[in-house]
C-alpha positions, 0 to 999 in steps of 0.5 A: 401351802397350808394356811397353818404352815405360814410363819415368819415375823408379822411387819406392823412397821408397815402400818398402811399395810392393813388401811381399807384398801387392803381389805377391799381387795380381799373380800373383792376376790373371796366374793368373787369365787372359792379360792385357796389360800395360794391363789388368793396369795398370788392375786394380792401380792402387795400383802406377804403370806404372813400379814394375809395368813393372819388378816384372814384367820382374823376375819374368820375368828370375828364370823366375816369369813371361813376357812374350810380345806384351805379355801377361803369362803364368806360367811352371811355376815361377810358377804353383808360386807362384801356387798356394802365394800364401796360403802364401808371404804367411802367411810375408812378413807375419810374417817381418822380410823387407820383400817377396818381391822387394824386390831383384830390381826394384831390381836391375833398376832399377839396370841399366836405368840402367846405375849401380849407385850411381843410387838413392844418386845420385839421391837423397843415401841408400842404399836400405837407409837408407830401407827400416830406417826403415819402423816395419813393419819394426820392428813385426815385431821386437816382435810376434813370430811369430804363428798356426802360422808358425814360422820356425825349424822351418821353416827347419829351424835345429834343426840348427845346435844339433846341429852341435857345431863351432858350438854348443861353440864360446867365440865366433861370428862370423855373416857376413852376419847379416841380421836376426839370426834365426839369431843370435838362435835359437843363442842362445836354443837354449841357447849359452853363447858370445859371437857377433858378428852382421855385416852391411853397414854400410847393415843395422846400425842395424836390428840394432841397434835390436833389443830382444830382444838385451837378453836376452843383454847383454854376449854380443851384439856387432854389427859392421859388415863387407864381407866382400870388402874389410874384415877378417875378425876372428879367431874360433874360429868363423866361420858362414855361414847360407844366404848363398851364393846371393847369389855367383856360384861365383868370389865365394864362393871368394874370400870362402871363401879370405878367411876361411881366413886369418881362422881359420887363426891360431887354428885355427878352423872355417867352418860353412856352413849352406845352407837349400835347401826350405821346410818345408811340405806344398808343397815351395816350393824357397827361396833364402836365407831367405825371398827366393825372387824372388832365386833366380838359375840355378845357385846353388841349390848341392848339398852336393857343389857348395859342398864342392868350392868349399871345397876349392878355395878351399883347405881340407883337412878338410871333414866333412858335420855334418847334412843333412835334406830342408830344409837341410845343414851343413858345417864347414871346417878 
């Protein structure tokens, strides 16, 4: 069977079909030997042909594996990942991700279809309706971190609170929120300000439905916006926290210049925060927060990188507020 002759209709009614387990199982056996696609099929047999055909050709567009005469082989980078497995599951299970590499086959999916609204067609609902729904993802709001995993050391958030611009500020505005972790950390740090947690409209409701902002009533304000097509509401701070990776240089210039003249009126500042390394022995490079299949080449952005995009984007005053081995942070005026 060729790895190119597999079609059928792609299942994502079955959002735990693509949680870490299924990842785990996979890079277990392509590390352990050089196998077909056929023989990796009959060894994984909680995954159809179809979801596995597109995981796989996902990973191999992102450099995790390589597809070469229908056997299926690591990459450097993949066997990186592979070696820190146990690691990178201790983090999936207890962080409100929904997998590893939930994106990147969907991606895939939609352009092996050639229409980027095929999910929503085919089946009257957006992805994102269907994965909020799953009761694990909520499970894991209640439950907390457990064990020695804690997200916040190690995504080194500790340096927003050291960023005065954002911690002294009356009110924040975080775009690109989530599920609200970094919102959630400034305010139980010690900020005493409003902030306003934004998404998508498609990722409100799991905002929403989040007990733990009852901690907080009446500071906590959640608002659904498009950041290259709604307006950006005023606000004496506007945070960015390691969502850059998700655009291309000439997208986050345009969002940077959308937000310019969202602060300009009330003389405001953009902090963006960028997590570019896990906090951990192994040194697992990391995009975003917790997404690592999503790692798209050249957007893993050094402090100089995202400065002379802020400046081209047109601010004039841009100071370098922390930076550690895990983590920088920089404000805009």
């Amino acid at each position: 069977m060729s790895i190119d002759s597999i079609l059928g209709d792609f299942d994502l009614l079955k959002p735990m079909v693509m949680r870490a387990s299924a990842q785990s199982g996979l890079f277990d056996i392509v590390a352990s030997s050089q196998l077909t696609f056929d023989e990796i099929v009959e060894s994984l047999d909680y995954l159809d042909p179809y979801t596995l055909r597109l995981l796989i050709q996902a990973l191999d567009e992102y450099g995790y594996m390589l597809i070469k005469d229908d056997k299926v082989l690591l990459t450097e980078l993949g066997k990186t990942l592979a070696r820190n497995i146990a690691f990178i599951n201790s983090v999936t299970s207890r962080s409100t991700a929904s997998g590893l590499f939930s994106y990147a086959p969907l991606a895939l999916h939609e352009r092996l279809e050639r229409g980027a609204n095929y999910f929503e067609l085919s089946h009257k609902e957006q992805y994102w309706q269907l994965v909020n729904r799953d009761p694990n993802l909520y499970a894991s709001f209640e439950q907390g971190y457990s064990g020695n995993f804690d997200s916040d050391s190690l995504l080194d958030r500790a340096q927003l609170t050291k960023t005065g611009e954002l911690f002294k500020a009356r009110n924040i505005l975080e775009l690109g929120s989530g599920y609200g972790d970094t919102a959630y950390f400034i305010l139980k740090s010690g900020f005493s300000g409003n902030i306003t947690v934004s998404d998508l409209s498609n990722r409100i409701p799991v905002l929403t439905a989040q007990s733990r902002w009852q901690d907080f009533q009446g500071r906590v304000y959640i608002s659904a916006i498009d950041f290259f097509t709604d307006p950006i509401p005023h606000h004496s701070t506007i945070l960015l926290d390691s969502i850059l990776a998700d655009w291309d240089d000439d997208q986050c210039i345009i969002l940077f210049r959308r937000i310019r003249s969202a602060i300009k009126e009330n003389s405001g500042k953009l902090v963006i925060s960028e997590v570019t390394r896990f906090s951990n022995d192994d040194g697992i490079d990391a995009i975003g927060k917790l997404t690592l299949a999503c790692a798209v080449s050249g957007r893993v952005r050094s402090e100089e990188e995202v400065e002379n995009l802020i400046r081209t984007a047109g601010y004039t005053k841009i100071t370098l507020a922390g930076s550690s081995e895990h983590r920088f942070t920089l404000v805009a005026y």
